[in-house]
NUTORTOR-258962 format. One record per residue (C-alpha): x, y, z; residue in three letters. Coordinates in nm, 3 decimals, padded with zeros to 5 digits. Layout:
N
        x        y        z  residuo
        X        Y        Z      ALA
...
# end
This chain:
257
        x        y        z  residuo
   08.272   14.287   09.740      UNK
   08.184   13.961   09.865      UNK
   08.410   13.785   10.086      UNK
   08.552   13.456   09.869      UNK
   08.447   13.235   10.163      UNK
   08.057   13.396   10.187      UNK
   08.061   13.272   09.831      UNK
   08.139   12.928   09.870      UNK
   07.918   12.912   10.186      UNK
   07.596   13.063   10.068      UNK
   07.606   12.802   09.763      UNK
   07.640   12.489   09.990      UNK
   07.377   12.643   10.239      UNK
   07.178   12.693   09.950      UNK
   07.118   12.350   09.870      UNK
   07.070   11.989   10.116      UNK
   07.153   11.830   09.813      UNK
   07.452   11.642   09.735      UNK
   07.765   11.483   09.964      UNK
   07.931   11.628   10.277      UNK
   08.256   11.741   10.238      UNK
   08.443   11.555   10.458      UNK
   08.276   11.232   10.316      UNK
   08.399   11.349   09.983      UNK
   08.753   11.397   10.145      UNK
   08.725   11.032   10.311      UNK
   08.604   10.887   09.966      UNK
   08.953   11.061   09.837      UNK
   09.178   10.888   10.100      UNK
   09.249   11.154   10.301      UNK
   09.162   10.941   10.643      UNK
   08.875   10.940   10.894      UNK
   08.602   11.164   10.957      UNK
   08.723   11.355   11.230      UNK
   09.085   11.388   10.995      UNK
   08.911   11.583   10.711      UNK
   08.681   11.753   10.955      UNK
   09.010   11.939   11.073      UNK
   09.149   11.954   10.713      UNK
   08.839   12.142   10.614      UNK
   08.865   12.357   10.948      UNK
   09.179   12.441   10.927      UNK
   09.106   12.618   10.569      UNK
   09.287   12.349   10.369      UNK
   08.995   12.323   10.088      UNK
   08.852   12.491   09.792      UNK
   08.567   12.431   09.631      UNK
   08.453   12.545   09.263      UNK
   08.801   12.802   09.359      UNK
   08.679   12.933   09.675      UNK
   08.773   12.878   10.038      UNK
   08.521   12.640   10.284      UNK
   08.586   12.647   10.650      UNK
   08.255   12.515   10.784      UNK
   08.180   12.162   10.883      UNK
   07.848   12.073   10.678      UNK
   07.898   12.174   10.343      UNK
   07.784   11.961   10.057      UNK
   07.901   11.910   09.750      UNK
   07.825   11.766   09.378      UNK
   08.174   11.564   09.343      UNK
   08.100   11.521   08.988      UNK
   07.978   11.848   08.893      UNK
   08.233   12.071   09.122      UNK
   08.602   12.074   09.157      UNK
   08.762   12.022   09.511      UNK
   09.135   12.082   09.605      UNK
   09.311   12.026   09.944      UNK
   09.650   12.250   09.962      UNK
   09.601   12.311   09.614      UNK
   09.547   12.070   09.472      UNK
   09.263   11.831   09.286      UNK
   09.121   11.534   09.470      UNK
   09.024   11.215   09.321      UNK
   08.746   10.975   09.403      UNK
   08.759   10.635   09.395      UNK
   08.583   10.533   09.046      UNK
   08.511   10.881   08.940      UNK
   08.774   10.902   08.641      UNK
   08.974   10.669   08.512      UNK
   09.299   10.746   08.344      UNK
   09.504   10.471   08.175      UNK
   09.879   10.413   08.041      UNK
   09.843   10.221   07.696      UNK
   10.153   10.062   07.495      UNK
   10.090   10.127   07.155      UNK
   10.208   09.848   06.901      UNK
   10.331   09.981   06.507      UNK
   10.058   09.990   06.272      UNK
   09.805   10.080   06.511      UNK
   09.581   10.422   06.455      UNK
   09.608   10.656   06.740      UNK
   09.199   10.663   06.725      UNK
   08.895   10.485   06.897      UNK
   08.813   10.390   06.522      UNK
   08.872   10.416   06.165      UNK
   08.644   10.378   05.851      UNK
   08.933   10.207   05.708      UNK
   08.885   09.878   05.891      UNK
   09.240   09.956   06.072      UNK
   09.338   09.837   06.404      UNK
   09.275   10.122   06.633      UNK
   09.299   10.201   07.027      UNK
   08.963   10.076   07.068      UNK
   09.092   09.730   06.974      UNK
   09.311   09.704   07.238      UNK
   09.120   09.836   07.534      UNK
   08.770   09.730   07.445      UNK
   08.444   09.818   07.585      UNK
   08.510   09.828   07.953      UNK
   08.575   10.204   07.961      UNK
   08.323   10.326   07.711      UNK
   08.408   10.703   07.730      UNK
   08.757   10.683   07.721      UNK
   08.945   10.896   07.474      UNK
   09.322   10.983   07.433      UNK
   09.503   11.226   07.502      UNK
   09.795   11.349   07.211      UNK
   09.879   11.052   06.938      UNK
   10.150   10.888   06.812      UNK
   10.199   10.827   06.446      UNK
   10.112   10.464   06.266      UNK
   10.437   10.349   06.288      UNK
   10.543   10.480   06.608      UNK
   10.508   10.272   06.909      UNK
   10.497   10.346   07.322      UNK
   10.301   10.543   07.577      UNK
   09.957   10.712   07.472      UNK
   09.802   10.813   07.797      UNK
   09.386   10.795   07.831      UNK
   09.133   10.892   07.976      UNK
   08.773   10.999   08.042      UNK
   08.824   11.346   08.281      UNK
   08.778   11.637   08.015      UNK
   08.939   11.876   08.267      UNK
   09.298   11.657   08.236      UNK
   09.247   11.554   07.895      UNK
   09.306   11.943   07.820      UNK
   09.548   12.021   08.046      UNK
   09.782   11.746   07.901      UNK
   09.717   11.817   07.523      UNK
   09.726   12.234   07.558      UNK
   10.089   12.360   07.476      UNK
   10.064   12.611   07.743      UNK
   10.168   12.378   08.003      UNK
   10.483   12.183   07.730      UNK
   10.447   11.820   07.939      UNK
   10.776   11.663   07.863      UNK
   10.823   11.342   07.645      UNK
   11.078   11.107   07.622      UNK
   11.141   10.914   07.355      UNK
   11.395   10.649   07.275      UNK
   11.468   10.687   06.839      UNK
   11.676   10.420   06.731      UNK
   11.827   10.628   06.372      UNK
   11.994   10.510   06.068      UNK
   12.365   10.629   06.093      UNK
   12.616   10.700   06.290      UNK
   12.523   10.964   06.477      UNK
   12.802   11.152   06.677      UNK
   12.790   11.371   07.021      UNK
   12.843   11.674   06.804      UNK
   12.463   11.610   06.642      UNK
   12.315   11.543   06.968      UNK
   12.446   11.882   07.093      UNK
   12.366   12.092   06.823      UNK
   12.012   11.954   06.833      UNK
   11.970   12.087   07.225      UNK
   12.152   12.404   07.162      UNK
   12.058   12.552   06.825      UNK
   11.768   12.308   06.705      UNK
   11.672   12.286   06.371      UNK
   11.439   12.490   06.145      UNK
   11.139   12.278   06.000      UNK
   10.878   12.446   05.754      UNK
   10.656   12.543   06.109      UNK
   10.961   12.721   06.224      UNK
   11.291   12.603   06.439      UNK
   11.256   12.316   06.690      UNK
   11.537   12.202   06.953      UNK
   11.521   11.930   07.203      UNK
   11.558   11.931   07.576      UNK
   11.791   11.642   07.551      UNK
   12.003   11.404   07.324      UNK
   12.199   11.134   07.410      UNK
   12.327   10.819   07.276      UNK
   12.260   10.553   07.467      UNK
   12.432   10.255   07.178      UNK
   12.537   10.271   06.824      UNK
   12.624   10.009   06.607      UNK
   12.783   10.025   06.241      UNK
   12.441   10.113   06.103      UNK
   12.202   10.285   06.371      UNK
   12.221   10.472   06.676      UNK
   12.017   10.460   06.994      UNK
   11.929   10.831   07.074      UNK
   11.707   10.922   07.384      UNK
   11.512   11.210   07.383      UNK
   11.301   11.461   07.549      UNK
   11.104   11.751   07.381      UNK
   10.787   11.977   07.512      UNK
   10.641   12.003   07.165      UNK
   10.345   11.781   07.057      UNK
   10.362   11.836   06.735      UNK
   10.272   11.592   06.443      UNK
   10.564   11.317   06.399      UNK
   10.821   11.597   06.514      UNK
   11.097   11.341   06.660      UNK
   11.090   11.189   06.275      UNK
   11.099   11.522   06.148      UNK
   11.351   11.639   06.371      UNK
   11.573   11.329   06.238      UNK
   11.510   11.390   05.944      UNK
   11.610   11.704   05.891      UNK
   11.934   11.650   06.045      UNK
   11.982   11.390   05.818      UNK
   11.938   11.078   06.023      UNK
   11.623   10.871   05.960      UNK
   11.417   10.739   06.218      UNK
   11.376   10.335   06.158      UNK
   11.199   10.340   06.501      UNK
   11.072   10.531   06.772      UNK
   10.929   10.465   07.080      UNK
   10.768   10.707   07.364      UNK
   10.845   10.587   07.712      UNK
   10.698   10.894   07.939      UNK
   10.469   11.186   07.974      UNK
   10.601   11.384   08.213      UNK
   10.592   11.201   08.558      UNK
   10.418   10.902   08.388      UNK
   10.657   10.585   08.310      UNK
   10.521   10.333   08.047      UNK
   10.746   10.089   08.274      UNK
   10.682   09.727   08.188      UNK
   10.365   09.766   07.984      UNK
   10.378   09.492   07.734      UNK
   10.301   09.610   07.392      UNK
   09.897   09.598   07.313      UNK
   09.831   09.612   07.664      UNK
   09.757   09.867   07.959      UNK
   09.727   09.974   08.266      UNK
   09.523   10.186   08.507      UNK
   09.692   10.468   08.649      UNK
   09.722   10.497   09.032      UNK
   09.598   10.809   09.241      UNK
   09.966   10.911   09.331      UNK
   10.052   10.913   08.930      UNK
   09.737   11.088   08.838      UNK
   09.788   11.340   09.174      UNK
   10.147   11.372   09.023      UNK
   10.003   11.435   08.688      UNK
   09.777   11.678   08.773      UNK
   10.066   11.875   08.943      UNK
   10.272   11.906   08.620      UNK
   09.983   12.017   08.419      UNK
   09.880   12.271   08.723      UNK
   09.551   12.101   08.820      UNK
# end
């Protein structure tokens, strides 16, 4: 059986095409030649999943995947992943036949092949994260991996401690089976709603409403504020911004990239 590193070596031989390493490494930020000259000699990064040692290797950046200690680097302009506020009464699309106001609308034609990751229902407002790297896109959206969410649900009713706590530890059962959140708590109440933040793993269609619902508090409005490590911080609604390399590095980490 082949050793793993006579694999990676006889493909990069194979070819003079494409980039060295270490000027793919230097493109990524990891520091001057002679820097990721040792990282790669040192046996610090994979390529395509197997193990390069050699000084001289070339690669296709945008056709091969390279990790340093595990994980996925990221070129400068390769990919670009943004954080979008989503308004009510906008369609979690890039269009609609319907004439609606869509995604599209708000971002425009700067980053043509775009697309987003998960949705968020008409009425529902906050952080829909996008992008155009396939390989995250399906990380993110497959349940294997349960990204958190946090949401903050603003319900009609008072809703007590004794709701929030029976929602975390025995859930409730919806017609696709029992649900329970990761976390409840009230964060303000007033004679007619309550403030309720919450975190769940499951994507599922307008489950925080359902959720509600069910336990017979209405959501008037609900807002997403994160995606696992990714805040929608001050993000003005209709507006966005483009993730930086330590958010989509962190990113990449929850969804084991």
């Amino acid at each position: 059986m082949p050793h793993p590193y006579s694999r990676a070596m006889k493909a990069h031989e194979a070819s003079d095409e494409g980039v060295r390493l270490q000027k793919v490494l230097a493109q990524a930020g990891f520091g001057s030649r002679r820097k990721c000259e040792q990282i790669i000699t040192e046996g610090r990064v994979e390529v395509d999943g197997a193990l390069v040692t050699e000084l001289g290797s070339r690669v296709d950046p945008d056709k091969q995947q390279v990790k340093v200690d595990g994980s996925r680097i990221h070129i400068s302009g390769k990919h670009v992943t943004l954080a979008l506020n989503k308004p009510r009464k906008v369609l979690s699309a890039m269009d609609d036949p319907k004439g609606r106001y869509t995604l599209r609308d708000i971002i425009g034609d700067r980053y043509e092949r775009v697309f987003h990751m998960g949705r968020l229902d008409y009425d529902s407002e906050g952080l829909i994260l996008m992008t155009d790297d396939g390989e995250l896109a399906q990380h993110v959206m497959h349940p294997k991996y349960e990204v958190e969410k946090t949401y903050m649900a603003t319900v009609r009713g008072k809703l007590g401690g004794n709701v929030c706590r029976r929602l975390v530890t025995q859930g409730v059962l919806l017609n696709d089976g029992l649900i329970k959140l990761d976390h409840c708590a009230i964060v303000d109440r007033s004679r007619d709603h309550t403030m309720v933040k919450v975190i769940l793993h499951s994507g599922k269609n307008r489950i925080v409403r359902r959720i509600f619902d069910a336990a017979g508090y209405p959501v008037s409005r609900l807002v997403r504020t994160q995606i696992g490590p990714i805040r929608l911080g001050d993000v003005k609604p209709g507006s966005y911004r483009v993730l930086s390399r330590a958010e989509i590095m962190a990113l990449d980490k929850e969804v084991g990239l």
